[in-house]
VEXZA-282686 format. One line per 8 residues: number of its first residue (from 1); their letters; for each residue x, y, z of N, C-alpha, C, CB. Coordinates in nm, 4 decimals. Glycine has a CB too. Layout:
BEGIN
NUM = A = X/Y/Z/X/Y/Z/X/Y/Z/X/Y/Z  ...
REM end
This chain:
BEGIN
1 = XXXXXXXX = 6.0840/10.1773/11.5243/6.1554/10.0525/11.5030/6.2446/10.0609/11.3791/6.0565/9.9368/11.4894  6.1795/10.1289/11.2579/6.2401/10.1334/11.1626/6.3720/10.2452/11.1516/6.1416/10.1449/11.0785  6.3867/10.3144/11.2717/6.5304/10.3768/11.2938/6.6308/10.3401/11.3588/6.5294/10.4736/11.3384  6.5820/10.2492/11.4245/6.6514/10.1120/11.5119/6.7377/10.0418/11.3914/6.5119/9.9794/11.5862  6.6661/10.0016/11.3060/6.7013/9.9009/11.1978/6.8512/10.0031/11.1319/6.5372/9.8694/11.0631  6.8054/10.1211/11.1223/6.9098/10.2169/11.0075/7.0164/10.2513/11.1357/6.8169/10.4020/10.9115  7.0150/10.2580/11.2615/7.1066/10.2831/11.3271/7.2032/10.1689/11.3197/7.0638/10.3181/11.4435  7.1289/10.0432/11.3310/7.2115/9.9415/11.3604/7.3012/9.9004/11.2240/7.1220/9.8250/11.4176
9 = XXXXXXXX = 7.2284/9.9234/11.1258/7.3033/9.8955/10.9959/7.4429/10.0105/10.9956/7.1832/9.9231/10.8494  7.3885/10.1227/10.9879/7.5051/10.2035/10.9806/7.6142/10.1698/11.0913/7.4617/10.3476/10.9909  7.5850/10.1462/11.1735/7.7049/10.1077/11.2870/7.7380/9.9803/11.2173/7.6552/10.0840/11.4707  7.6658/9.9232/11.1782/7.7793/9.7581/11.1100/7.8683/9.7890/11.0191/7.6959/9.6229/11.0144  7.8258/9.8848/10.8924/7.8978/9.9134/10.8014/8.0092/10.0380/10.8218/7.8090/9.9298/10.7051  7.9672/10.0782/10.9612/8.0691/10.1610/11.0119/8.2187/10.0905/11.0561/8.0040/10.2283/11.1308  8.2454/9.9844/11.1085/8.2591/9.8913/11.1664/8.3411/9.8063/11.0789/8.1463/9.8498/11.2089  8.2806/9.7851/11.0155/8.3281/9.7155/10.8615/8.3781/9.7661/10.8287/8.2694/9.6844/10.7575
17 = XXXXXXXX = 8.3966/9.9124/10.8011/8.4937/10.0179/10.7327/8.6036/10.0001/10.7866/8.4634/10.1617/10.7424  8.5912/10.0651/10.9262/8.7009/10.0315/10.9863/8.7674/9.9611/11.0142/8.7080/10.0451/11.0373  8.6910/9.7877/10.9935/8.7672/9.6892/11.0217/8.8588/9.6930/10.9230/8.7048/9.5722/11.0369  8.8046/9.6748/10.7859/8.8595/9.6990/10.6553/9.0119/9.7963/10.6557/8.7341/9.7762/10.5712  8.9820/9.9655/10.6849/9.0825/9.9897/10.6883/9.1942/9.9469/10.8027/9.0622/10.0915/10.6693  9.1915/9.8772/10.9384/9.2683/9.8780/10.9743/9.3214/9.7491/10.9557/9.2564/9.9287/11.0628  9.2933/9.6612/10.8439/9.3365/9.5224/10.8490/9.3859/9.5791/10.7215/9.2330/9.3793/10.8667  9.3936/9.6724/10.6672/9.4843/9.6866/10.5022/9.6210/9.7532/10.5855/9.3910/9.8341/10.3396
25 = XXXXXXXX = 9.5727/9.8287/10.6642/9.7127/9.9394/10.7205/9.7949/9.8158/10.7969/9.6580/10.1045/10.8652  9.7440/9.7183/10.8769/9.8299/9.6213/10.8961/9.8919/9.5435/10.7613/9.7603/9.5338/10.9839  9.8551/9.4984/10.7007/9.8982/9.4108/10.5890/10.0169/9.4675/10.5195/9.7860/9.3902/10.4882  9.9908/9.6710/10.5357/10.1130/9.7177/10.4726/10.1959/9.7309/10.5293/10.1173/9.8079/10.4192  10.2009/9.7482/10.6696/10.2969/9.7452/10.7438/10.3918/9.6056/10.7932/10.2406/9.8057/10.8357  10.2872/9.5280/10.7837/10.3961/9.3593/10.7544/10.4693/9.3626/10.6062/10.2720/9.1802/10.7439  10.3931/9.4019/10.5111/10.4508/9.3915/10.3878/10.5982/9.4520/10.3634/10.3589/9.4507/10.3018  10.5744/9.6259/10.3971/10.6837/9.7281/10.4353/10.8467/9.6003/10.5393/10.5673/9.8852/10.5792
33 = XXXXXXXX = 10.7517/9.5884/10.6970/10.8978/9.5003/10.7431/10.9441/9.4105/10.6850/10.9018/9.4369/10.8534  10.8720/9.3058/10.5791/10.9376/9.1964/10.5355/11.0324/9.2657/10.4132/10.8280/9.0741/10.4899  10.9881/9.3566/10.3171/11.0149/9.4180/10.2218/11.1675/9.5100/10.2428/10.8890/9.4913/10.1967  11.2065/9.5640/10.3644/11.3218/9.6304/10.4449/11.4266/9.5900/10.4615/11.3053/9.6518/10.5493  11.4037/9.3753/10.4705/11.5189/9.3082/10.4989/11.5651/9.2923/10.3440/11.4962/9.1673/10.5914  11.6752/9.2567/10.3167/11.7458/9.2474/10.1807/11.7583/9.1156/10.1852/11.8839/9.3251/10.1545  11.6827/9.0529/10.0630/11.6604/8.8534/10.0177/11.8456/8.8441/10.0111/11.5424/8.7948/9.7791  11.8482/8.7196/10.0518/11.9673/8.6348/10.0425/11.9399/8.4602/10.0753/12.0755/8.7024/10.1543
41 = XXXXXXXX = 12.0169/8.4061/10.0338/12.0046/8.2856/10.0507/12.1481/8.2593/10.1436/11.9827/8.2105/9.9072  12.1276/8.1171/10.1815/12.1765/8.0851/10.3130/12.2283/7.9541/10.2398/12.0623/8.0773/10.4551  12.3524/7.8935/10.2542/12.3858/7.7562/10.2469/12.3489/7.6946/10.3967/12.5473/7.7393/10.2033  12.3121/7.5832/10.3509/12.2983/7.5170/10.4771/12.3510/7.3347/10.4644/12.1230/7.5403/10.5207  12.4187/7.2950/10.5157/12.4729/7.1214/10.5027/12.4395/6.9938/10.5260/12.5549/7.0966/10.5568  12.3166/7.0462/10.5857/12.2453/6.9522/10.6949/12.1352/6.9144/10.6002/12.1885/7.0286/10.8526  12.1558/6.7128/10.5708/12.0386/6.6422/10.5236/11.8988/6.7160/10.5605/12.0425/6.4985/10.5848  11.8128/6.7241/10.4404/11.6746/6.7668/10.4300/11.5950/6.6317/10.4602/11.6397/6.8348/10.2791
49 = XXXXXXXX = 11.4748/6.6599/10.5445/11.3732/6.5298/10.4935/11.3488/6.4976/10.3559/11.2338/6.5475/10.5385  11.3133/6.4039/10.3091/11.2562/6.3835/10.1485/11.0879/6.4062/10.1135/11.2894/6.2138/10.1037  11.0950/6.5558/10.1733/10.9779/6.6122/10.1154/10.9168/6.6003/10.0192/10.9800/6.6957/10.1063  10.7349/6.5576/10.0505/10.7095/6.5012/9.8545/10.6208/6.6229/9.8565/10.6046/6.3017/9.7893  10.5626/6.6774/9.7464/10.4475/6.7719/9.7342/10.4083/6.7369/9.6019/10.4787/6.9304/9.7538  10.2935/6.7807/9.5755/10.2466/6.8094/9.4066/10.2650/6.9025/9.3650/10.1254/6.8048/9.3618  10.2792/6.9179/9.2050/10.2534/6.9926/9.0921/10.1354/7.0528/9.0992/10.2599/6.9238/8.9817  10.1430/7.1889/9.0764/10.0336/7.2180/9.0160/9.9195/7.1368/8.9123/10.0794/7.3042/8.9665
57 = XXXXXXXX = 10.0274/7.0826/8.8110/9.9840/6.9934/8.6819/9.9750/6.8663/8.7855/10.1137/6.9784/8.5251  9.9572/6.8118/8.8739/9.9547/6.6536/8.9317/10.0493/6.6048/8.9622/9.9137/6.5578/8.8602  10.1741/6.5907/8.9006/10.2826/6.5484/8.9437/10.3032/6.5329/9.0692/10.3602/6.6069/8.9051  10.3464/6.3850/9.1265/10.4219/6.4029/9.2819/10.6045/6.4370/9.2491/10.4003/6.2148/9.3921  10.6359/6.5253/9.2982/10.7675/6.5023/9.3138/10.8276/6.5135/9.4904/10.8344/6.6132/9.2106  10.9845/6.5114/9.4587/10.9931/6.4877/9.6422/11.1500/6.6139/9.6338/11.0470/6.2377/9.7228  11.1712/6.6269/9.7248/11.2851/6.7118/9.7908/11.4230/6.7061/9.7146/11.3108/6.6593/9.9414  11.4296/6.4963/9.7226/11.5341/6.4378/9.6864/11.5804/6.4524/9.5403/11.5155/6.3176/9.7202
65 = XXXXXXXX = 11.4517/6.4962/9.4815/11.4978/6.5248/9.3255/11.5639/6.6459/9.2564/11.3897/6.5170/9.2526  11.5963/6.7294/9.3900/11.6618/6.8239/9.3600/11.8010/6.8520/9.4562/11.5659/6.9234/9.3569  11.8536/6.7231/9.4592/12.0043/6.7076/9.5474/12.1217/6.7397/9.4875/12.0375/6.5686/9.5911  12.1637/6.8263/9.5520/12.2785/6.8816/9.5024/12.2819/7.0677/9.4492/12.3052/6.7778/9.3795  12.1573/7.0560/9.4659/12.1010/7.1991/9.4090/12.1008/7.2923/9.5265/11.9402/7.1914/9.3435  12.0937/7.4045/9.5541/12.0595/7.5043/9.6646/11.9030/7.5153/9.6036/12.1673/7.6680/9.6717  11.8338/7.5472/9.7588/11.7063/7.5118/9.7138/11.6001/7.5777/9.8190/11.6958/7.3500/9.7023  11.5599/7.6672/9.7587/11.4384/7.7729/9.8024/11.3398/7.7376/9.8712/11.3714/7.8284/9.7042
73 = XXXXXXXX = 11.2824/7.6812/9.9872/11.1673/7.6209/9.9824/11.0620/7.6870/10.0729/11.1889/7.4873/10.0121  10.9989/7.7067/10.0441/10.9006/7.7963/10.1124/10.7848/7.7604/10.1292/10.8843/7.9032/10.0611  10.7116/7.7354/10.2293/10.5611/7.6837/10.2899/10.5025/7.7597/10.3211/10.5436/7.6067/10.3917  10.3851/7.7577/10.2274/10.3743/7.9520/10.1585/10.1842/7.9010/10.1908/10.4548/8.0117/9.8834  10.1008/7.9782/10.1789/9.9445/7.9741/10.1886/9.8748/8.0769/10.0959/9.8969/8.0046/10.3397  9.7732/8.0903/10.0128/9.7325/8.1786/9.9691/9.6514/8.2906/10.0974/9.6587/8.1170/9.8598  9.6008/8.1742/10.2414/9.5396/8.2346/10.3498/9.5860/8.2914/10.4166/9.4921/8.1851/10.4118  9.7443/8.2780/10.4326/9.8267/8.3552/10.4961/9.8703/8.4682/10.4721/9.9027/8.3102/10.5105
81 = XXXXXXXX = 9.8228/8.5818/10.5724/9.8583/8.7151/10.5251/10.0412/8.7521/10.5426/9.7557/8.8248/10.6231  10.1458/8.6677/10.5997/10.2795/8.7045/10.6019/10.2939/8.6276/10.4845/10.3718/8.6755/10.7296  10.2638/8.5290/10.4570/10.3135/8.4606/10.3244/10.2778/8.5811/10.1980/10.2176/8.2926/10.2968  10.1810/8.5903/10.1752/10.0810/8.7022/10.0824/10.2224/8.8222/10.0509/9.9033/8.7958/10.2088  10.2496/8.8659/10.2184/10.3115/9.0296/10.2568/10.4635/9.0080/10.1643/10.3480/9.0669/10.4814  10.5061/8.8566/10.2245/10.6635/8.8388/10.1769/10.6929/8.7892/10.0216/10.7348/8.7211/10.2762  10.5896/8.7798/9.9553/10.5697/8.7300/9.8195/10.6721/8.8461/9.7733/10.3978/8.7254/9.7512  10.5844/8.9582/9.7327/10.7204/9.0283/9.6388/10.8770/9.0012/9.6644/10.7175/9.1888/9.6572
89 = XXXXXXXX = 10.9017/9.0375/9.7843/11.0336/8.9955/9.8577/11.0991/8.8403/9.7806/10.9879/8.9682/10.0444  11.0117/8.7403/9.8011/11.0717/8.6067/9.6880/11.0259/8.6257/9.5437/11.0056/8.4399/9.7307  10.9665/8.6871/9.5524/10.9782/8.7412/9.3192/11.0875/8.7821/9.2901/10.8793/8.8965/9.2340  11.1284/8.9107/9.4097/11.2439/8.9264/9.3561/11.4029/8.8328/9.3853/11.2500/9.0552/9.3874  11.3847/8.8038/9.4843/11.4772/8.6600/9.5239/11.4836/8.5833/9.3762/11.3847/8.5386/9.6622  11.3913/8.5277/9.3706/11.3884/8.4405/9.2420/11.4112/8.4881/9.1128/11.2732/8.3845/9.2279  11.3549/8.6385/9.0610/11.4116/8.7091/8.9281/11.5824/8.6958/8.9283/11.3617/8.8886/8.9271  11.6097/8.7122/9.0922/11.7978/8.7557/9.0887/11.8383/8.5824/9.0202/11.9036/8.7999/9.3241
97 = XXXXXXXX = 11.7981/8.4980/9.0364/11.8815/8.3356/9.0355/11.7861/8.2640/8.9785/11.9269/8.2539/9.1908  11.7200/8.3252/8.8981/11.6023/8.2600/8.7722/11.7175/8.2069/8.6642/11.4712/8.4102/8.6788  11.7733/8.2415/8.6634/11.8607/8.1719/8.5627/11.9666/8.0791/8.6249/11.9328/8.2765/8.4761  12.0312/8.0698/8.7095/12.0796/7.9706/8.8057/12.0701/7.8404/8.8006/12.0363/7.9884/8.9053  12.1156/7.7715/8.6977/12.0523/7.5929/8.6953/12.1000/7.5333/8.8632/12.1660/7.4624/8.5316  12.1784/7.5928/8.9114/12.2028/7.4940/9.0572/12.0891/7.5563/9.1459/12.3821/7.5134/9.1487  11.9905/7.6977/9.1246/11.8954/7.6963/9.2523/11.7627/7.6580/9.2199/11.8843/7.8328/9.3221  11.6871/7.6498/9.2936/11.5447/7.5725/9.2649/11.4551/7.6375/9.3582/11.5433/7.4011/9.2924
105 = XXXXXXXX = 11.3568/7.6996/9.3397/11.2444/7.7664/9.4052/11.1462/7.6779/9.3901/11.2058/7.8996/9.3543  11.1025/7.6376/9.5270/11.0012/7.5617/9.5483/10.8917/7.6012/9.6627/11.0584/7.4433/9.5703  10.7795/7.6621/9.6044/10.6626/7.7134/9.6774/10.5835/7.5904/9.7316/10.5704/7.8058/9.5821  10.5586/7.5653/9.8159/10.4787/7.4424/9.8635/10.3511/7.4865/9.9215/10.5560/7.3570/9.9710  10.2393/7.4954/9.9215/10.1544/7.5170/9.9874/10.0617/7.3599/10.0206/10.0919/7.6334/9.9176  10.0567/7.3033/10.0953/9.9907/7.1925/10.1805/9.8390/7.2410/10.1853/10.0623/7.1769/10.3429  9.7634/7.3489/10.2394/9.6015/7.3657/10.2509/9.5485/7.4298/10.1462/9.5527/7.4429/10.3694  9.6145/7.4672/10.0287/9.5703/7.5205/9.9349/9.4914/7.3961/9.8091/9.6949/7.6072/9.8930
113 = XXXXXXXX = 9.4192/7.4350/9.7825/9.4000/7.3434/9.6324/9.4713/7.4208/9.5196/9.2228/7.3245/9.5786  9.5056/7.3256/9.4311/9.6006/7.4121/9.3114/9.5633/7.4894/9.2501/9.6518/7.3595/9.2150  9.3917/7.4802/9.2205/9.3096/7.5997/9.1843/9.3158/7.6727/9.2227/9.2173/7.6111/9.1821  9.3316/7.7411/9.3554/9.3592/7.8285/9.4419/9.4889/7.8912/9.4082/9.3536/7.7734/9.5652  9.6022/7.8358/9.4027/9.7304/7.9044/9.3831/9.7860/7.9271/9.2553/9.8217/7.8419/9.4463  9.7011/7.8243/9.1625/9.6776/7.8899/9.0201/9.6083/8.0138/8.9437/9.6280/7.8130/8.9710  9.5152/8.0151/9.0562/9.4589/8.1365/9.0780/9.5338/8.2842/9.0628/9.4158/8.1210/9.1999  9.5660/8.2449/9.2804/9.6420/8.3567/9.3065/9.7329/8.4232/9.1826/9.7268/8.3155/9.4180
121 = XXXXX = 9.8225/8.3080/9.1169/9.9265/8.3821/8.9984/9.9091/8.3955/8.8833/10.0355/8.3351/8.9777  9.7718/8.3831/8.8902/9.7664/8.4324/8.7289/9.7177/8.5797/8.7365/9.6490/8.3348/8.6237  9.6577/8.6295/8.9006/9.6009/8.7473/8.9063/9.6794/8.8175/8.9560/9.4945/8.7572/8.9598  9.8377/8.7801/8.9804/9.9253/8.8212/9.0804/9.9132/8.9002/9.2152/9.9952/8.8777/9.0212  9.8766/8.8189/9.2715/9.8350/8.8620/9.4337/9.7196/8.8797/9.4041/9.8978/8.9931/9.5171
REM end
């Protein structure tokens, strides 16, 4: 019985390995395609809804408070592994027009708690 027990374990952690590596070799390979396309921004003319979200710090703000601006907005998840993959891709988007007073990068995440995405960036990814 007690080789029963060590077979079955080793096949779990066998298993696990592999799950492991083949869910990293995916992650790099989404990372790699998003990483291939070259960031640009897009004008676009067409009224936005008046999106509200929070601050990290509490603050509500809304969409409308940044009219007139070109404006980044991204509905991003810490759970989401394409959001996760395309992150570098908008670091560097945002390093290029970090200085830009007319653009505005706005990460929104809706299922996250702010702890969570305060998290994520202080450990970067």
């Amino acid at each position: 019985m007690r080789g029963t027990w060590k077979w079955i374990g080793a096949a779990l952690l066998s298993f696990t390995v592999v799950g492991l590596v083949v869910g990293l070799f995916l992650f790099y390979l989404v990372r790699k395609k998003i990483e291939a396309r070259p960031p640009h921004l897009m004008a676009v003319s067409l009224p936005a809804p008046d999106l509200s979200f929070q601050t990290l710090d509490g603050r509500v703000r809304h969409l409308s408070d940044f009219k007139g601006k070109v404006v980044f907005l991204d509905l991003w998840g810490t759970w989401c592994v394409q959001c996760i993959a395309e992150m570098p891709t908008v670091q560097q988007l945002y390093l290029h027009y970090k200085d830009d007073p007319q653009v505005v990068f706005l990460i929104v995440s809706r299922l996250d708690k702010p702890q969570q995405v305060a998290r994520y960036a202080r450990l970067g990814g």
